[in-house]
N, C-alpha and C positions, 0 to 999 in steps of 0.2 A: 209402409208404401211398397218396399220390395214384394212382400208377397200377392201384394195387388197387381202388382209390372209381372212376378210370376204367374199366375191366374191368366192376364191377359194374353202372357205369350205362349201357355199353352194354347188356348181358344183358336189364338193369331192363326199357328200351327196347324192344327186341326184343320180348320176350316179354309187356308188358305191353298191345302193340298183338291180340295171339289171343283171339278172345273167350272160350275156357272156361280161360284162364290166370289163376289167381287170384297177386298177387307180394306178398308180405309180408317184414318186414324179422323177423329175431331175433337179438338179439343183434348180433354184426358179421357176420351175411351177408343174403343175401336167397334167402328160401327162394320156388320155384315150384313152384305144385300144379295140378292137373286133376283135376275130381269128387271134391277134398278129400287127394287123396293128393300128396306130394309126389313127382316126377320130377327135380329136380335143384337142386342150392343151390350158393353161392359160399362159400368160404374162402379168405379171401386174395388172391393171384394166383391162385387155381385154382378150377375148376368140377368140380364133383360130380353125376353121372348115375346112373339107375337104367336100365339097358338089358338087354335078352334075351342068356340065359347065352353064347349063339354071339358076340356083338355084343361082349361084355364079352373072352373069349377071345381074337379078332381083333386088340381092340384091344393086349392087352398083348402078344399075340405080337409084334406090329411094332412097339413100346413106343412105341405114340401115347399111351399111357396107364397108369394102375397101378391096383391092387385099391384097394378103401377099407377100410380098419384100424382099427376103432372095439376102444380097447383091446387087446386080445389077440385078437380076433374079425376074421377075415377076410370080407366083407360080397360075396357070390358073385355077385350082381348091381348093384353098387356101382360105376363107376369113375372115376378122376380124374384128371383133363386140368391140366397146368399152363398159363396164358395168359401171354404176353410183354409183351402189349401189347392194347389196345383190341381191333384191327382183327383178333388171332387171336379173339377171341371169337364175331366176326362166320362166322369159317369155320365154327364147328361149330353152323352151325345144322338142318343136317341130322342129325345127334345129337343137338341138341335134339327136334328131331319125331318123330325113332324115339324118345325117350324118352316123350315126352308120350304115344303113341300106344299103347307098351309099357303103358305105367301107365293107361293108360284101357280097356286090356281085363282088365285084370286083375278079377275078380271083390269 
């Protein structure tokens, strides 16, 4: 569990210094939004992204990453990154900002 509450509070960190980054706790993750929508949250060891359907593809092709599986429901622009540690966190922060940026043109 620590290294999970570590993962988170790097992210927290991160993200919490972007000025249209809003970071809210629910439950056990920490949900980040931009202009009210959410672009990515934590689960556990792992981080959750909303990214462009190419971006999403990409990644599972070279399995950086997996679909998100809400119930029975395959989430098409959804994907999830397991972290090992703190310091992989830190790598994906340029999927953080294609996310954010994803989700900030969205209508």
């Amino acid at each position: 569990m620590k290294g999970q509450k570590d993962i988170e509070s790097v992210l927290v960190a991160m993200l919490a210094k972007v000025p249209s980054v809003v970071v809210t706790q629910k439950l056990n993750s920490a949900n980040f939004t931009v202009k009210k929508k959410v672009f990515a949250f934590t689960s556990g060891d792992r981080i959750v992204l909303k990214l462009p359907p190419d971006t999403v593809r990409n990644l599972v092709k070279v399995k950086a990453a997996s679909m998100l599986v809400m119930g029975k429901r395959t989430m098409k622009e959804w994907v999830v990154i397991h972290l090992k540690n703190p310091s992989d966190a830190k790598k994906q922060s340029g999927l953080l900002k294609e996310a954010m940026i994803f989700v900030s043109s969205k209508a």
